[in-house]
N, C-alpha and C positions, 0 to 999 in steps of 0.2 A: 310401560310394561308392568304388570300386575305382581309383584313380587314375594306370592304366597309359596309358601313351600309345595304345597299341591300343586301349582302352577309351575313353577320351577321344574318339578321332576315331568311334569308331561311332557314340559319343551324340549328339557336335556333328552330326554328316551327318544323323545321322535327325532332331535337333531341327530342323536349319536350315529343312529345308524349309515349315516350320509358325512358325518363330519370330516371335515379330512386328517388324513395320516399322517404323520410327522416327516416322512422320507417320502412322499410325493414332492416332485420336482420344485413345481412352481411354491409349494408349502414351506419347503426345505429353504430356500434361495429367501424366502421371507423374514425366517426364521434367523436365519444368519444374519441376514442384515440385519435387525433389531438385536441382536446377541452383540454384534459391533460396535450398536450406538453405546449400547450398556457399557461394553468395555471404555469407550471413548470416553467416560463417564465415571472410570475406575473398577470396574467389576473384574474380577480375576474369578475363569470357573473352573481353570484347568488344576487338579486334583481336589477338588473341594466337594466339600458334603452338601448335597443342595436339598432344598424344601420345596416342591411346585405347586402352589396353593391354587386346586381348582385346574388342575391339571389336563383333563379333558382325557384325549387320546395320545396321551403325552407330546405332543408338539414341543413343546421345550426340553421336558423331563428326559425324553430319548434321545433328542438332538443333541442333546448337551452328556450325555451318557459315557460317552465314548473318551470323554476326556477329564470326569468327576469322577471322585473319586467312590459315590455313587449317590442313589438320586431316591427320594418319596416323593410320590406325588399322592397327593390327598384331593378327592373328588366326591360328592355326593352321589352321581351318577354311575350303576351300577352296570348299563347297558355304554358307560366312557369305556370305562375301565374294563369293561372285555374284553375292549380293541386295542384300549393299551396292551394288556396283556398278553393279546395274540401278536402284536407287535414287536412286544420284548422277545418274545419267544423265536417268532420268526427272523429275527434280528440279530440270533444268540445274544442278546442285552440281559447280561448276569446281574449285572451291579442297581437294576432297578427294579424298587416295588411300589407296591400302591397299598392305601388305605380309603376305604370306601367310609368316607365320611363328611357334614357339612362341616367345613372351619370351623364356625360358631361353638359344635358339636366337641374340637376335640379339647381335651384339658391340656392348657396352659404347660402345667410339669412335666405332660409326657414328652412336648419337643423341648422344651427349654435348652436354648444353648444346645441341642445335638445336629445343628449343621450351622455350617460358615455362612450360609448366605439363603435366604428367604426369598422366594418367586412369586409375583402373583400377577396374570397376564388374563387380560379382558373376560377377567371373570366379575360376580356379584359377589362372591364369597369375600371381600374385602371392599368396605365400604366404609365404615363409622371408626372412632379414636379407637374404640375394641378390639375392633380388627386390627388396626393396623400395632397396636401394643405388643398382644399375642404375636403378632408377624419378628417385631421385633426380637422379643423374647427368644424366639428359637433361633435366632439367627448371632454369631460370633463376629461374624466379618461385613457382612453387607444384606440391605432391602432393597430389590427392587419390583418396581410397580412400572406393568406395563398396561396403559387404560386407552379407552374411548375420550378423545380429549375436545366434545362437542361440535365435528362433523361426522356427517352420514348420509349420504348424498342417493339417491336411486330412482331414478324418473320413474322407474315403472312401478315400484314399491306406492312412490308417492301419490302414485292415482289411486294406487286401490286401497293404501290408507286415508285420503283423499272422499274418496266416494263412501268409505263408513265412517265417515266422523270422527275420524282418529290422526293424528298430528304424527309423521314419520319422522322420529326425533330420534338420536344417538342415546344409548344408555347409560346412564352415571358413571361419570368414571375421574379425568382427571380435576375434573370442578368439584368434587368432593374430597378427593386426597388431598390435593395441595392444602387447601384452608386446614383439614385436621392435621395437618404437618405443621404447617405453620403456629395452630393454638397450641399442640405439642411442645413447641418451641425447639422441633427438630431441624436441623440445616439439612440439608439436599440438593441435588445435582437435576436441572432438566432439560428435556429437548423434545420437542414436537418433531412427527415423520407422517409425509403424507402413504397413504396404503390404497391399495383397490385391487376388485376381485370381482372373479365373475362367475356366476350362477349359469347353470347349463342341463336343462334336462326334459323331459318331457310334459305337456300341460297338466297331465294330471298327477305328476311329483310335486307341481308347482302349484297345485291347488290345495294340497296335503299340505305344504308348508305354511300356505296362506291362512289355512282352515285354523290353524294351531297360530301362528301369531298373531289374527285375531282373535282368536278367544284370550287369549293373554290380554290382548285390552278392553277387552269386555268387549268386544263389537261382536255383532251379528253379522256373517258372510250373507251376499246377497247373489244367491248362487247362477243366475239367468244375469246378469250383470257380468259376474267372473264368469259366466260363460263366453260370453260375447268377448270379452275384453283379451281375454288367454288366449282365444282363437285368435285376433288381429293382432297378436303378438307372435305368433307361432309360423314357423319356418321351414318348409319338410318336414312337421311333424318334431322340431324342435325349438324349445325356446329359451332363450338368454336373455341376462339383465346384468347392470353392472354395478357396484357399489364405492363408492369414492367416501376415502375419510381419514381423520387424521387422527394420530395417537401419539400419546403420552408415553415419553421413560422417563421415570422417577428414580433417583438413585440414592440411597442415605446409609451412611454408619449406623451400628445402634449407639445410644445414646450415651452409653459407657466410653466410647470409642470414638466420640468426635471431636474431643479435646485433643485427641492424639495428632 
């Protein structure tokens, strides 16, 4: 995936609109489970001041609301964070806000040390030793990193990355942290969980999605091709695909704090 900032926000704006909610069922039941490996792992979130780095539609930030003492989530995404916000509202969720911005973007001083614990869940916004520093910095009590940890499994994705010349690969995630962990010479906590999810809508939602991730890899859609291929996929006039993968929880003190 093409990881220009112009590209990044195209993807975000057209995901958002689709992305899901935090308090949808089957999202929710996800959510918890990976909130438990965390804890398994030492994370305590009940009254804590939390940081959601790349926060989305707050998936974590709101889930976790209810019992922190309260929550930022920081997202570049302008059309995330609408939904967050209608969210919150419709939620009565007082104790959360958002800050429309790339991580990269925010300075260092302004979170320093003002929340217990630092969040950052299959996003890009946290990639390099940078990142993950700053991450640290605002955080008192704990980091964690929840990533893509090199599978991504989708028959049907994989044809039709397949037939443009483009390789259906997981996005960087915990094959990058671990090793800056490690040159850091920070200790940390992990565990792998397998995930899967399933896409559900109509052929031409699903061509709209296709259109936009490939242009993220630079491929040209070949549109009498994805014609052909979304029709022999499609079912009453509906079509489903399912996605299989595994992820990464990473859990660490900051660095101040792992002598303790």
């Amino acid at each position: 995936m093409i990881s220009s900032k112009k590209n990044e926000k195209v993807f975000w704006s057209h995901k958002a609109a689709k992305y899901p909610l935090p308090f949808d069922p089957s999202t929710y039941n996800k959510t918890s489970r990976l909130v438990r490996a965390a804890e398994e792992l030492g994370a305590e979130f009940t009254g804590r001041a939390i940081l959601d780095i790349g926060c989305g539609t707050g998936i974590y930030a709101l889930a976790l609301a209810g019992r922190a003492e309260r929550v930022l989530g920081v997202d570049s995404s302008g059309a995330m964070l609408k939904r967050f916000r209608a969210e919150a509202v419709k939620r009565h969720i007082k104790n959360a806000k958002v800050l429309k911005s790339a991580w990269g973007d925010v300075p260092a001083a302004s979170v320093a040390k003002r929340f217990d614990i630092a969040l950052a869940s299959m996003t890009h916004a946290v990639t390099t030793e940078k990142d993950l520093r700053k991450m640290e910095t605002a955080a008192r009590e704990l980091c964690i990193y929840i990533g893509w940890a090199g599978v991504r499994e989708n028959s049907f994705l994989n044809n039709i990355y397949s037939h443009h010349g483009v390789k259906y690969l997981p996005p960087a995630g915990a094959e990058k942290i671990i090793p800056a962990l490690e040159r850091l010479g920070w200790k940390y906590k992990l565990v792998y969980l397998k995930d899967s999810w399933q896409w559900r809508g109509t052929p031409e939602d699903s061509l709209k999605d296709i259109k936009v991730s490939l242009k993220m890899n630079a491929a040209v859609p070949d549109p009498a091709w994805l014609h052909e291929f979304l029709k022999s996929r499609t079912r009453n006039g509906i079509l489903t695909h399912t996605t299989i993968a595994r992820k990464a929880i990473i859990v660490w003190k900051p660095k101040q704090n792992q002598l303790r």
